[in-house]
N, C-alpha and C positions, 0 to 999 in steps of 0.2 A: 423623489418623494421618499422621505427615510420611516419607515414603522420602528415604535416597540412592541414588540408582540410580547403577550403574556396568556400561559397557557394555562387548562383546566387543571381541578386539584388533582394531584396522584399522576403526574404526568411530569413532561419536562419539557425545554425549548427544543430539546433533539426532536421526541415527538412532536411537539407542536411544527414543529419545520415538517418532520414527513405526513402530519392530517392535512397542514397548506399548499404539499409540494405540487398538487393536479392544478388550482387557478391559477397561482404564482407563477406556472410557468407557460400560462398565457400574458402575463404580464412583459413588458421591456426590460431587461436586467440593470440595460442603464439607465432607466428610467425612475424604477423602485426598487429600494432596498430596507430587508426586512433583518429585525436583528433580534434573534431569539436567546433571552434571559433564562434562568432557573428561578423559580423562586425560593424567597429563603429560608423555609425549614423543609428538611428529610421529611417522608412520610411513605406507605407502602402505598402501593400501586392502586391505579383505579381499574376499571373492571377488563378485563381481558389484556392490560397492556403487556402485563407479563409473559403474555406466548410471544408477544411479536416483539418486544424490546426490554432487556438488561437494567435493572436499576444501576441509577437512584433515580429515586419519582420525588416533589416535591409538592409544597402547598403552601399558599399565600400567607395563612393564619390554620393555626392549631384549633380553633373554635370562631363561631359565629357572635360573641365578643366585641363590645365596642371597645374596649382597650387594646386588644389583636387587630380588629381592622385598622384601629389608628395605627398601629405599629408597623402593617403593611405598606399606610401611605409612608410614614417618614422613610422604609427603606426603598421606596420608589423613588420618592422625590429626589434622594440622596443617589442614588442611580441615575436618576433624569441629570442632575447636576452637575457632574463628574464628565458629561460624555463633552467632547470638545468641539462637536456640533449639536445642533438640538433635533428635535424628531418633529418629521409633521404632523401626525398619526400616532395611533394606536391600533393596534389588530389583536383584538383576543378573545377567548373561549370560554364561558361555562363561568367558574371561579373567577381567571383575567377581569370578564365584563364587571361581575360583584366590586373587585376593585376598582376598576378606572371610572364604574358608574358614582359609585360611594364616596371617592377621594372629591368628584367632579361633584355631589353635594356638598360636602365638606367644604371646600376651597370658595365655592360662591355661597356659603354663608360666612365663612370667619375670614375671604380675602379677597372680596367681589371689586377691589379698584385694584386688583393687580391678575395679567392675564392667564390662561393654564398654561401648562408648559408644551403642550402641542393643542393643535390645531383643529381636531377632526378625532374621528371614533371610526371602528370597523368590531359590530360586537352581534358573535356566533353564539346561540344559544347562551344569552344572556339574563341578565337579570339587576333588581336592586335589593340588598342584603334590607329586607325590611326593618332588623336590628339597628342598623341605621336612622333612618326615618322615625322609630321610637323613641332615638334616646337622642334624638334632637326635637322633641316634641310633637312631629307632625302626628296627622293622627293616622292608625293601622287598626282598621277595625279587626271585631273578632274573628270576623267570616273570612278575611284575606290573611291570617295569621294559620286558619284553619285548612284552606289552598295551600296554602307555603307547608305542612309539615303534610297534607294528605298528596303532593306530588314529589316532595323530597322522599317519601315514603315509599311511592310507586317509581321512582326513577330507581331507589337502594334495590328495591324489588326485582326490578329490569336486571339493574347491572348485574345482582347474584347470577339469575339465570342466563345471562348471555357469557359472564365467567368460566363457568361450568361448563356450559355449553362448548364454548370456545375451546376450554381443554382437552373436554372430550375427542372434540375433532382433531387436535393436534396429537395425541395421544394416538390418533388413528392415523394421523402422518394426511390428513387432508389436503388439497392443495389449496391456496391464499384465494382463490375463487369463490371453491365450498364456504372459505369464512365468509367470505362479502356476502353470499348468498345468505351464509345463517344467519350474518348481523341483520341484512335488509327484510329477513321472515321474522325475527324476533321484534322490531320498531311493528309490524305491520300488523300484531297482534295487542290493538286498540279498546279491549274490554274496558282497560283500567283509566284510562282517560276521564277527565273531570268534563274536560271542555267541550263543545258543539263541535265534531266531527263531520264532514258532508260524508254524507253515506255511499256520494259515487264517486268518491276516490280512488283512482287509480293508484298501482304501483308507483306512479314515475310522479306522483302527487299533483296530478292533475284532474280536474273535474267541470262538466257541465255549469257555469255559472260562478265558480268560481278562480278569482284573478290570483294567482302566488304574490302581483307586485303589489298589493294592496291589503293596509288590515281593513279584519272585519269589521261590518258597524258594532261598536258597542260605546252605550253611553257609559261616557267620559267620568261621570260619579259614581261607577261600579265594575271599573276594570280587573276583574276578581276577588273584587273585594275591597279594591285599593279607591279613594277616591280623588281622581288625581286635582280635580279641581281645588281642593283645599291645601293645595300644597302651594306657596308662591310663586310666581312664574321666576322672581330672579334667583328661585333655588335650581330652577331645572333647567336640563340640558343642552345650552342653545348654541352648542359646535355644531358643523355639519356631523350625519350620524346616515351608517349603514349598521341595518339590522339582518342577521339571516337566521333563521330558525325553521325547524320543519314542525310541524302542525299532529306527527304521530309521538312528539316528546314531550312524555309526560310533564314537563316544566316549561310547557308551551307559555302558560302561564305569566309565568316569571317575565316569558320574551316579551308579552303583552303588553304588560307593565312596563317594562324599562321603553317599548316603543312609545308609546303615549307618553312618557315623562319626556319624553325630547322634541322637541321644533319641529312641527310639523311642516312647514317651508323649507325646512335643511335636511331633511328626511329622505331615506330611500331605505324600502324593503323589501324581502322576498322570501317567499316557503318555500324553503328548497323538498320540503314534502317527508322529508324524512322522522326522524329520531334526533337524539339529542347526538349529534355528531358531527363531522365535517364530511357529506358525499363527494366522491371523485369521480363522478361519471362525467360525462364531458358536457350533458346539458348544465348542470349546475356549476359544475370549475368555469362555464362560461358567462353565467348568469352572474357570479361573482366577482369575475375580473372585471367585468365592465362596471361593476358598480362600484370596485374602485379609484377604477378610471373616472368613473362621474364625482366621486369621494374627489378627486383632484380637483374637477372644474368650480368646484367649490369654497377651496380654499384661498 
């Protein structure tokens, strides 16, 4: 099973390979193969990458722009086209999910009797560029416009301070533990959250009554604001689809949405509990490989 992986903005395929490398290599090598791209424009770095890895960082689109995200897809597709096998999947992060959620609108309105060019989705803290959705007419209320800049807001927030944070430590010559520890106290500090939080969360993102592999109940005409009912079903997402997102990121959100836009018979998801990241603890790199193995029996 071949992935293209497409990684968050300010980032690159190198990182994106080492946020992957804990489930990945519960995976079979010959079984899956992941193939990690750059994307095409330079941009600086997102929040702490620069203590742990050397530019260049890159980004899908320059701006949130329906003439940039088209731009994004033509230089995907022109990527997808070129390779001399095709991919079954997609694997990707943050930004990545924005495009392959968006292109996967696009394509089933302006090319719905011709198929996508993989198979399947695997999308990490994800999301749908509502900018999208606008300027193909669906409707975005005010209230889900207002979510999208009140968590892009709190996640900018986050990153500064875990930035700093980060340097700080390294600055003190910390050892790669201290970080993991500062990154996991910094997600764990939930004030700024929009969304319904269980209050008896643990660390390891486990609670009393609540399932990680299950969303919440929330009616379907007010998924933040979004109301996915009025959107066509032959616009939305009907590949098999793994969602993973943890429930302390601020752009929980975002994940909500983009879960409910997709097939709820070809669905599989899980709160890996965390922040907007990829954890590498061994309960989750496990919770993850298996749902890409289930991502296969799918296709």
């Amino acid at each position: 099973m071949r992935f293209l992986c497409l990684h968050g903005m300010g980032t690159s395929g190198a990182i994106f390979s080492a946020q992957t490398s804990a489930f990945r290599s519960k995976l079979d090598p010959k079984k899956y193969a992941f193939d990690f791209v750059d994307a095409p424009h330079t941009s600086g770095p997102a929040w702490g990458v620069e203590a742990f890895f050397p530019p260049p960082n890159y980004t899908f689109w320059q701006s949130i722009d329906p003439g940039d995200i088209a731009s994004a897809h033509e230089w995907l597709l022109s990527l997808i086209n070129r390779q001399e096998e095709p991919y079954d999947a997609v694997l990707c992060f943050s930004q990545g999910c924005a495009v392959i959620s968006s292109l996967i609108l696009h394509h089933n309105n302006e090319h719905p009797e011709t198929p996508l060019p993989f198979k399947a989705a695997v999308f990490i803290c994800g999301g749908i560029p509502l900018a999208i959705l606008s300027h193909m007419g669906l409707p975005v209320s005010s209230a889900a416009w207002e979510i999208n800049d009140r968590t892009g807001y709190a996640l900018h927030e986050k990153a500064g301070a875990a930035g700093a944070e980060i340097s700080s430590m390294m600055a003190g010559k910390a050892g790669n533990k201290d970080h993991e520890s500062s990154r996991r106290g910094l997600w764990d500090r939930t004030d700024n959250l929009i969304h319904n939080f269980p209050p008896s969360l643990s660390c390891n993102g486990t609670a009393n009554g609540y399932n990680p592999h299950q969303l919440p109940p929330q009616d379907a005409t007010n998924i933040y604001g979004l109301d996915i009912t009025r959107i066509p079903e032959c616009l939305r997402i009907n590949i098999p689809t793994v969602h993973i997102y943890g429930i302390k990121d601020p752009r929980y959100t975002s994940s909500m949405q983009l879960a409910h836009f997709c097939a709820a018979d070809k669905r599989r998801v899980f709160d890996h509990g965390g922040g907007h990241e990829v954890p590498r603890t061994t309960r989750v790199s496990k919770e993850i490989a298996e749902a890409v193995m289930w991502l296969e029996t799918m296709i």
